[in-house]
C-alpha positions in Angstrom: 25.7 7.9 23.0 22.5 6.5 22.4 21.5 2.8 22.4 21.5 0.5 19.7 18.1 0.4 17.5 16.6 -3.5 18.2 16.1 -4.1 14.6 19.6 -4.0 14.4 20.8 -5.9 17.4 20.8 -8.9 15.0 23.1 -7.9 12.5 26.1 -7.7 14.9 25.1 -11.7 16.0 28.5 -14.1 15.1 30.8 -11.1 15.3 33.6 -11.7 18.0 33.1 -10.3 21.3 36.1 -7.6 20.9 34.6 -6.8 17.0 31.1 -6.6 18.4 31.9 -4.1 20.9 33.6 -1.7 18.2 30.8 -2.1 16.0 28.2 -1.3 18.4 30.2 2.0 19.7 30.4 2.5 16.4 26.7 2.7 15.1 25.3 4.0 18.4 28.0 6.9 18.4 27.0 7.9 14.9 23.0 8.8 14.5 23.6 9.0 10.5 25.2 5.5 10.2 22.4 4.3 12.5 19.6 5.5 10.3 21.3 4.3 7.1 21.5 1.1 8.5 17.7 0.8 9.8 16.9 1.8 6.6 19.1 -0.8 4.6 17.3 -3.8 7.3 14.2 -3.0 6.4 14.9 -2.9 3.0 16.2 -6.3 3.1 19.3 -5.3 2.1 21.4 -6.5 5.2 21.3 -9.3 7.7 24.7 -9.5 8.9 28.0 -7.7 9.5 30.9 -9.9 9.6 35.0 -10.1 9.8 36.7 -10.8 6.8 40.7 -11.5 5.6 40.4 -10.4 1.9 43.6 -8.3 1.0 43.4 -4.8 0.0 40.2 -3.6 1.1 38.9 -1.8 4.3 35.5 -3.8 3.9 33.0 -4.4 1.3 29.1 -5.1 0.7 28.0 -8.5 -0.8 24.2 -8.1 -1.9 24.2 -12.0 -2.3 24.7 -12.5 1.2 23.3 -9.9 2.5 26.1 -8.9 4.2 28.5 -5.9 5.0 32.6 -7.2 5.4 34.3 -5.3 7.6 39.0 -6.1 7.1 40.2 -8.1 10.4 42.9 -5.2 10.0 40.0 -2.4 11.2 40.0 -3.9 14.5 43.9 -4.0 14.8 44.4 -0.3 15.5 45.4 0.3 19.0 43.9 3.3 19.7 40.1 2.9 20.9 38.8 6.1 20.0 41.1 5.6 16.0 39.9 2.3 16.1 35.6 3.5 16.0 36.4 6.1 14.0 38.3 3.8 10.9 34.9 1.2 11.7 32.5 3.7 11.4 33.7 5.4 8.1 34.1 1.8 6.7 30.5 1.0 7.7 29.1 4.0 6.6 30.7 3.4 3.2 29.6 0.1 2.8 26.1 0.5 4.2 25.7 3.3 1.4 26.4 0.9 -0.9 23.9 -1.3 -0.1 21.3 1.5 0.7 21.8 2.4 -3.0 21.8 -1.2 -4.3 19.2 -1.3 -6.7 20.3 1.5 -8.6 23.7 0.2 -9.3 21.8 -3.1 -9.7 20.0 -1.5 -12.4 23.4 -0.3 -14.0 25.0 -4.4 -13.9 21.0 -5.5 -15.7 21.6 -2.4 -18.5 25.2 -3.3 -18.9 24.3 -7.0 -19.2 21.2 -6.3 -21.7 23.3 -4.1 -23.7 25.6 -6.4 -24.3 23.7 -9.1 -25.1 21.7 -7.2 -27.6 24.6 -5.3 -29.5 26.4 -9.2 -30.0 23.1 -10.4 -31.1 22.4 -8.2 -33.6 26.5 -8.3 -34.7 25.3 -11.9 -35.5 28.0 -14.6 -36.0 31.4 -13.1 -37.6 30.0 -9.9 -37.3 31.6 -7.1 -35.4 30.7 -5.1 -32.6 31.3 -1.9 -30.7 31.4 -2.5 -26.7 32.7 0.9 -25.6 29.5 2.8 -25.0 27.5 0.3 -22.5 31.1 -0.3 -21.2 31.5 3.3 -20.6 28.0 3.8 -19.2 28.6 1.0 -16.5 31.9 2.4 -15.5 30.3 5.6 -15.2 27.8 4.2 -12.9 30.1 2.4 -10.6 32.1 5.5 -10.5 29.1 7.6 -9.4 28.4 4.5 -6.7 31.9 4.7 -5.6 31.2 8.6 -4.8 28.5 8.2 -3.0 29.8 5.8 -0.7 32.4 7.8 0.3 30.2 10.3 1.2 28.2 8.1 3.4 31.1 7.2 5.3 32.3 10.8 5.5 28.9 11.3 6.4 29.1 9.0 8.9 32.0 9.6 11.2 31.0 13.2 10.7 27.7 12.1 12.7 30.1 10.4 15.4 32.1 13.3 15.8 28.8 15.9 16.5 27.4 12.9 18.8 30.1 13.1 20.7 30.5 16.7 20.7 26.8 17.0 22.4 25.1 18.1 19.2 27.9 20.3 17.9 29.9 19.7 14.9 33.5 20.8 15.0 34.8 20.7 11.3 38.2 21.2 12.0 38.3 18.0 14.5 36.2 16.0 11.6 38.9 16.9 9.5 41.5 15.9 11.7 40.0 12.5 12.4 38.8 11.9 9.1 42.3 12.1 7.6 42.6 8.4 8.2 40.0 7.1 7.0 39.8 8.6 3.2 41.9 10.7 0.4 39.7 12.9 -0.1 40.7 15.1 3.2 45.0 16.0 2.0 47.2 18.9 4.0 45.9 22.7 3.1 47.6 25.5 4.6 50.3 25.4 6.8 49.3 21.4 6.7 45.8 22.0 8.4 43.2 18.6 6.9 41.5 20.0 4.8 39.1 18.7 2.1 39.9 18.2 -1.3 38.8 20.2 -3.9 35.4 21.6 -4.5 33.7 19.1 -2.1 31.2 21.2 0.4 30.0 20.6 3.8 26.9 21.7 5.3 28.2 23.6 8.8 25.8 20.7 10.8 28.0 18.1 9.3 26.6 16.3 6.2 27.5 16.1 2.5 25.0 16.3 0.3 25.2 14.1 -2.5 22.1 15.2 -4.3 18.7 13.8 -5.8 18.4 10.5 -6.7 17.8 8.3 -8.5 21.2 8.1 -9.9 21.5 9.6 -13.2 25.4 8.6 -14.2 25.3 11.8 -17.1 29.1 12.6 -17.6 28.3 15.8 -19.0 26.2 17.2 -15.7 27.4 15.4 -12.8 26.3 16.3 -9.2 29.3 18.9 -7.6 29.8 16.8 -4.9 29.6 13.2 -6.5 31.9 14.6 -8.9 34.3 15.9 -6.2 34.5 12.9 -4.1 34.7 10.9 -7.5 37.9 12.2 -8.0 39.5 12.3 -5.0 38.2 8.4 -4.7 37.5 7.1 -7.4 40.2 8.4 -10.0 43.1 7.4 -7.5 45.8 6.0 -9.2 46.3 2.2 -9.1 49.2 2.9 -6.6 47.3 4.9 -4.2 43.8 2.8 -4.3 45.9 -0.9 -4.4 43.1 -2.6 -5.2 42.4 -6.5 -6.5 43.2 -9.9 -5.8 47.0 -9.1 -6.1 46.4 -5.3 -5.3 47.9 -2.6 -7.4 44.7 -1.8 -9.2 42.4 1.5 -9.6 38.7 1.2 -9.3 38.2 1.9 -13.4 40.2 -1.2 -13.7 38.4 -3.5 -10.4 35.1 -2.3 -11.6 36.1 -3.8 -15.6 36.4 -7.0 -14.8 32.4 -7.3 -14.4 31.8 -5.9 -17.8 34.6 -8.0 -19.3 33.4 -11.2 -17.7 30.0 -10.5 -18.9 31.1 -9.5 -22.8 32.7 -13.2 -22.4 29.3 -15.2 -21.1 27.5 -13.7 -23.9 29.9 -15.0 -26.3 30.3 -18.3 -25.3 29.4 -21.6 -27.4 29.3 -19.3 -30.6 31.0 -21.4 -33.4 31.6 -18.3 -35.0 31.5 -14.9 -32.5 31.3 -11.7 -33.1 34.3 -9.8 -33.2 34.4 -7.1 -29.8 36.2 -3.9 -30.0 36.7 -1.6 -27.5 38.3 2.1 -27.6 40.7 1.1 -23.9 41.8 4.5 -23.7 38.2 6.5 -24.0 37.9 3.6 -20.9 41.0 4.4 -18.9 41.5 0.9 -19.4 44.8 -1.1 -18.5 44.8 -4.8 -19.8 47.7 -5.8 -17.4 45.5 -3.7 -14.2 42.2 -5.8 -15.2 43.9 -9.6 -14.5 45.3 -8.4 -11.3 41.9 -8.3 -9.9 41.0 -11.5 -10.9 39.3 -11.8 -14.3 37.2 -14.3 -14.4 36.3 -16.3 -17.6 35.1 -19.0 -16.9 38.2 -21.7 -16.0 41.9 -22.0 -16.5 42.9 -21.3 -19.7 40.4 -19.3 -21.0 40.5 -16.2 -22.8 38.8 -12.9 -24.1 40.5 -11.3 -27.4 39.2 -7.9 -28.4 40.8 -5.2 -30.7 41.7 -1.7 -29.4 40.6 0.8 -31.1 42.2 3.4 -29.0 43.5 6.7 -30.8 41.8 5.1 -34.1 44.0 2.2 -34.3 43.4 -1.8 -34.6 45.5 -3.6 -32.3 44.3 -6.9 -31.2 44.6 -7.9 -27.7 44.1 -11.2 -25.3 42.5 -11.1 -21.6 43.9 -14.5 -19.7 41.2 -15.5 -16.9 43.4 -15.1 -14.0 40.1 -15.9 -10.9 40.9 -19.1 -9.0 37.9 -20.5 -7.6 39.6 -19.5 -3.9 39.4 -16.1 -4.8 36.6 -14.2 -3.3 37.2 -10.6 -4.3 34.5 -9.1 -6.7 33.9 -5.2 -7.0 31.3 -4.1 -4.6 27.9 -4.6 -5.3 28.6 -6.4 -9.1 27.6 -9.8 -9.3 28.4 -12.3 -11.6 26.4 -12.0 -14.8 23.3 -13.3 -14.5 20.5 -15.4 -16.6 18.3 -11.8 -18.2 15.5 -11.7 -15.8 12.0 -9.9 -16.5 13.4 -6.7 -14.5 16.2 -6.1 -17.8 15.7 -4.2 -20.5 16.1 -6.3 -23.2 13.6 -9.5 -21.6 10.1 -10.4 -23.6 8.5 -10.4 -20.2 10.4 -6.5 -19.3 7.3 -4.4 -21.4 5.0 -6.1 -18.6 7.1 -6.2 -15.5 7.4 -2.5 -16.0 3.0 -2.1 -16.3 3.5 -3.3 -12.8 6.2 -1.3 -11.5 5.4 1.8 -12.8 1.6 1.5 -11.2 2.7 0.9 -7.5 5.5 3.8 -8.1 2.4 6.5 -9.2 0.9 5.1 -6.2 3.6 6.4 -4.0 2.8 4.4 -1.0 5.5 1.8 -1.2 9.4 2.1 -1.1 11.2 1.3 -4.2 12.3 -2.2 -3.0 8.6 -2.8 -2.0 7.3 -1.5 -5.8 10.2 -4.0 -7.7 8.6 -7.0 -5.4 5.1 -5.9 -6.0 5.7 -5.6 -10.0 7.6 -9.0 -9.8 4.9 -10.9 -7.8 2.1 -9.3 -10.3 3.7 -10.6 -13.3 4.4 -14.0 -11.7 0.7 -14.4 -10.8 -0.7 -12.6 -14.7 1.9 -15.1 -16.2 0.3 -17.8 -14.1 -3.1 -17.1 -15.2 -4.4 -19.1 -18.0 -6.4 -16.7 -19.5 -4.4 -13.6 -19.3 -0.9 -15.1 -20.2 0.9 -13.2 -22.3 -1.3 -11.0 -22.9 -1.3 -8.4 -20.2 -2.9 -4.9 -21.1 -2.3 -2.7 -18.1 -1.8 -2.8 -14.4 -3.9 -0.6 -11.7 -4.1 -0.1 -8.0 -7.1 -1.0 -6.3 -8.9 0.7 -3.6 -9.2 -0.4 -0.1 -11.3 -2.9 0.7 -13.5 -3.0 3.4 -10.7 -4.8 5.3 -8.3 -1.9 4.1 -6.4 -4.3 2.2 -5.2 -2.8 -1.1 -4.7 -5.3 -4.1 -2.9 -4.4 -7.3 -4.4 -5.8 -10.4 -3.6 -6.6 -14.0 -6.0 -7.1 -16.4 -6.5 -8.1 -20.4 -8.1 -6.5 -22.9 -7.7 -8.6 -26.4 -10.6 -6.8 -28.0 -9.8 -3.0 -26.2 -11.9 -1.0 -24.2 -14.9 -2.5 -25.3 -14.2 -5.9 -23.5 -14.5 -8.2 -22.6 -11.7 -7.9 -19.8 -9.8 -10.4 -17.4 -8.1 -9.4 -14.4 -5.7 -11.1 -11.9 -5.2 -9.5 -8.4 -2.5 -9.8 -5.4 -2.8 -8.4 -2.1 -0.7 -5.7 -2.1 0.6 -6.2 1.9 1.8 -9.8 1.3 3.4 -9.4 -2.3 5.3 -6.3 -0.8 7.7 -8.3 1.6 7.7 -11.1 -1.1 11.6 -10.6 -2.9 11.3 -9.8 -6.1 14.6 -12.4 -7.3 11.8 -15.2 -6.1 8.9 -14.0 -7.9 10.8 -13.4 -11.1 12.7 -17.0 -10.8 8.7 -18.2 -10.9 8.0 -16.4 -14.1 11.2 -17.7 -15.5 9.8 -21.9 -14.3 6.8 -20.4 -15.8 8.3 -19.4 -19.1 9.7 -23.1 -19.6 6.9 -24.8 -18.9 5.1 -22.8 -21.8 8.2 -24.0 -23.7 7.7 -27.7 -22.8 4.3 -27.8 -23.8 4.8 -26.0 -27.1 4.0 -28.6 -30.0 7.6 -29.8 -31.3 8.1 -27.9 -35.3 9.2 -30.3 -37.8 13.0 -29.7 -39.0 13.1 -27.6 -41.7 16.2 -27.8 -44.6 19.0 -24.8 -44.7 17.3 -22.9 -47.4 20.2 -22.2 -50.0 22.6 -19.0 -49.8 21.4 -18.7 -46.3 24.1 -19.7 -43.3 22.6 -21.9 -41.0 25.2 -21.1 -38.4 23.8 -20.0 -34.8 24.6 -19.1 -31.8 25.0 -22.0 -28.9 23.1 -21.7 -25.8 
C-alpha cells in the first residue's frame, strides 16, 4: 500500500478519526483513485471530503463547495476489508465526477442558453418547443453518469491489483465489486459477472474513450453506453433516488432543466407557452416532484403541454424543494445569471478569442485555458480603448524573464492599424478562477450601463404591443 500523496493530506482534514482512517486505506490502496484525485486538487476542483446524512445516495460531488460527500451509511459496514471497498468505489465515482466537471458544466450553460434563447424568440404568448435542449442535457448527464461509474469501477479495480502485488484477478474484482454497483449481475452458474457488452482491459481498467464528451445519441462510446444502461437507465425502483427516493436518474437529473425553463419565464406578464414531448424524454411528472422540484417558493408552479404520442395535454409541476432540502443532482447547479463563458452572452464571441488561443497553445490544462480566457476578457473589457471592441487574441513569446503573456488586441481600421493591445501574464491569470474573472466583466458590464446617457421615453407606436418581458 503506498502512502498518501501530500497534496492530498488536506482534503481528508474535519473527517472523523474512524472516517479518516477508511478514507485514507482507501485512496492509498487504489493507485487509480489516487491519481484522479491529485489531478481533481490541482485542478481546483476539490478541497474537502466530508460525511454526509442525505437519504438515498452513496455520496455525491458539490462543485460549489468543492467538495466530495461520502453517506454516514459507507462507514457502517462491518466488515473492514467490505467497508474500503464500498468507500473506494463511492470515491472513485464521485471524484470522476468532478474530474469531468467542466464538461458537464458546459452541458448546464448550453441547456441554460438554449432555453433562454428559444423563450425569447417565442416572445410573449408565443409558444415554444423545449424537448430538444431538454433532451440534449439529459443526454449529457446520462453520459456523465457513465463515466462515473466507470471511475469507480475503475477504482476498486486499482485496489484490488494493489493489493494483489501488481496482479489483477478479474474474477475476485467481480466478486467484490458486486456490492458496490448494478452493472456486475449473476452469469453462469451465478459467477459476477459484468453486464452486457461492457469490456475490461486484462490490467484492470475500463476505458471510457476520448474526450471531450461528445453526448451524440446516434454514436455513443461502447462502453459509456454499456455502463449507461446498466446505471443510468435503472428503473426508479432499483436506482431510489430523490429527496423522497423512488426516482430514476432521467427523472433526478430533470428537475435542473425544469427549474431552469421556470427562471427564464418568470415576471413575464404574458409567457410563452412550453411544450415538451415527456415520452421522447422518459419523463414521469409524479417521479420529477419526488426529487424536490424546485420553483422558486411554496406554491409555485410550472404548466407545460405534453406533446407525447402527438397529443396536447396540459400538465402542472408543484415546486415540492423546501429550503431544508439539500439534494440536487450531481454536478447541476442551480441556474445561473448567463455568464461570458455561454453561448448565447454578448461578451461569449470574445471570451472564446481567448480560449481558443491558450487551447492552440497547448501548454495549459483546460481549467487553466477557461481562467486564462476569463482573466483576458476581464482585463480587454477594462481597457478603455479596446472595450468592446476586441479583434483577436495571441500568445506571446517568452520574455527574457520566461514569462509568457497572452494578449488581445484591436483593430477598428483592420490590418492596416492602428492597433491596441492589452496583455496578462499568463503564470498569474492561470491559477486566477475563471467564476471571479467573469463576475468582473459582469461589474464591468453595469458600470458601462450606469454611465450610458438615459433615452427619453418614447410612445407605444400604434398596432405594436408594448408588452415585455420582466427582468
Amino acid at each position: 500500500m503506498r502512502d498518501l500523496p501530500p497534496e492530498l493530506v488536506p482534503l481528508l482534514n474535519g473527517l472523523p478519526p474512524a472516517a479518516k482512517a477508511d478514507v485514507q486505506a482507501a485512496i492509498e490502496s487504489s493507485p487509480y483513485l489516487s491519481s484522479t484525485l491529485v489531478d481533481t486538487t490541482r485542478q481546483n476542483r476539490v478541497e474537502h471530503i466530508a460525511v454526509t446524512t442525505t437519504p438515498h445516495q452513496s455520496g455525491h460531488y458539490d462543485f460549489v463547495e468543492k467538495t466530495i460527500f461520502i453517506n454516514a451509511d459507507q462507514f457502517a459496514e462491518k466488515n473492514a476489508g467490505a467497508r474500503v471497498d464500498n468507500i473506494t468505489a463511492t470515491l472513485g465515482h464521485e471524484a470522476s465526477h468532478a474530474y469531468f466537471n467542466d464538461h458537464l458544466y458546459q452541458a448546464l450553460g448550453r441547456l441554460d442558453a438554449e432555453t433562454a434563447e428559444a423563450i425569447h424568440a417565442a416572445g410573449p404568448g408565443g409558444r415554444v418547443d423545449l424537448t430538444d435542449p431538454f433532451e440534449r442535457y439529459l443526454l449529457a448527464a446520462r453520459e456523465g453518469e457513465a463515466l462515473a461509474e466507470i471511475g469507480g469501477m475503475n477504482a476498486l479495480a486499482s485496489r484490488v491489483r494493489e493489493q494483489n502485488g501488481g496482479t489483477f484477478d478479474r474474477q475476485e474484482f467481480l466478486a467484490r465489486a458486486d456490492a458496490t454497483t448494478d452493472c456486475i449481475s449473476p452469469g453462469k452458474g451465478g459467477v459476477p459477472a459484468f453486464a452486457r457488452d461492457i469490456r475490461m482491459s486484462d490490467d484492470g481498467l475500463i476505458y471510457a474513450g476520448s474526450i471531450p464528451l461528445v453526448a451524440d445519441k446516434h454514436n455513443p462510446n461502447p462502453n459509456r453506453e454499456a455502463v449507461a444502461l446498466c446505471h443510468f437507465d435503472l428503473s426508479a425502483k432499483e436506482a431510489d433516488l430523490g429527496r423522497a427516493g423512488g426516482s430514476d436518474y432521467q427523472n433526478y437529473y430533470a428537475t435542473r432543466a425544469i427549474t431552469s425553463a421556470s427562471n427564464m419565464l418568470r415576471g413575464w406578464e404574458n409567457p410563452a407557452q412550453v411544450s415538451l414531448d415527456l415520452e421522447r424524454l422518459k419523463l414521469d411528472p409524479a417521479l420529477i416532484e419526488r426529487n424536490g422540484l424546485d420553483l422558486g417558493g411554496p406554491g409555485k408552479v410550472f404548466s407545460f403541454i405534453d406533446t407525447s404520442q402527438g397529443g396536447m395535454e396540459w400538465k402542472t409541476l408543484h415546486n415540492t424543494k423546501s429550503e431544508s432540502s439539500p439534494l440536487t443532482p450531481d454536478v447541476a447547479p442551480e441556474p445561473r445569471a448567463l455568464r461570458a463563458d455561454s453561448p448565447g452572452h454578448p461578451d461569449h464571441t470574445a471570451f472564446e478569442m481567448f480560449h481558443r488561443a491558450a487551447q492552440v497553445d497547448g501548454r495549459w490544462s483546460q481549467a487553466e485555458a477557461r481562467n486564462l480566457a476569463a482573466a483576458g476578457l476581464a482585463a480587454a473589457k477594462a481597457d478603455p480603448i479596446i472595450g468592446n471592441q476586441l479583434t483577436g487574441a495571441v500568445v506571446g513569446a517568452p520574455d527574457a524573464s520566461g514569462n509568457v503573456h497572452v494578449f488581445g488586441y484591436s483593430s477598428p481600421h483592420g490590418p492596416q492599424g492602428p492597433h491596441h493591445h492589452v496583455g496578462i501574464d499568463a503564470g498569474v491569470a492561470a491559477q486566477i478562477p475563471a467564476e471571479r474573472s467573469l463576475d468582473r466583466v459582469e461589474q464591468l458590464n453595469q458600470q458601462h450601463q450606469a454611465q450610458q446617457p438615459a433615452r427619453p421615453l418614447e410612445a407605444p407606436q400604434p398596432g405594436l404591443s408594448s408588452s415585455t418581458p420582466r427582468q
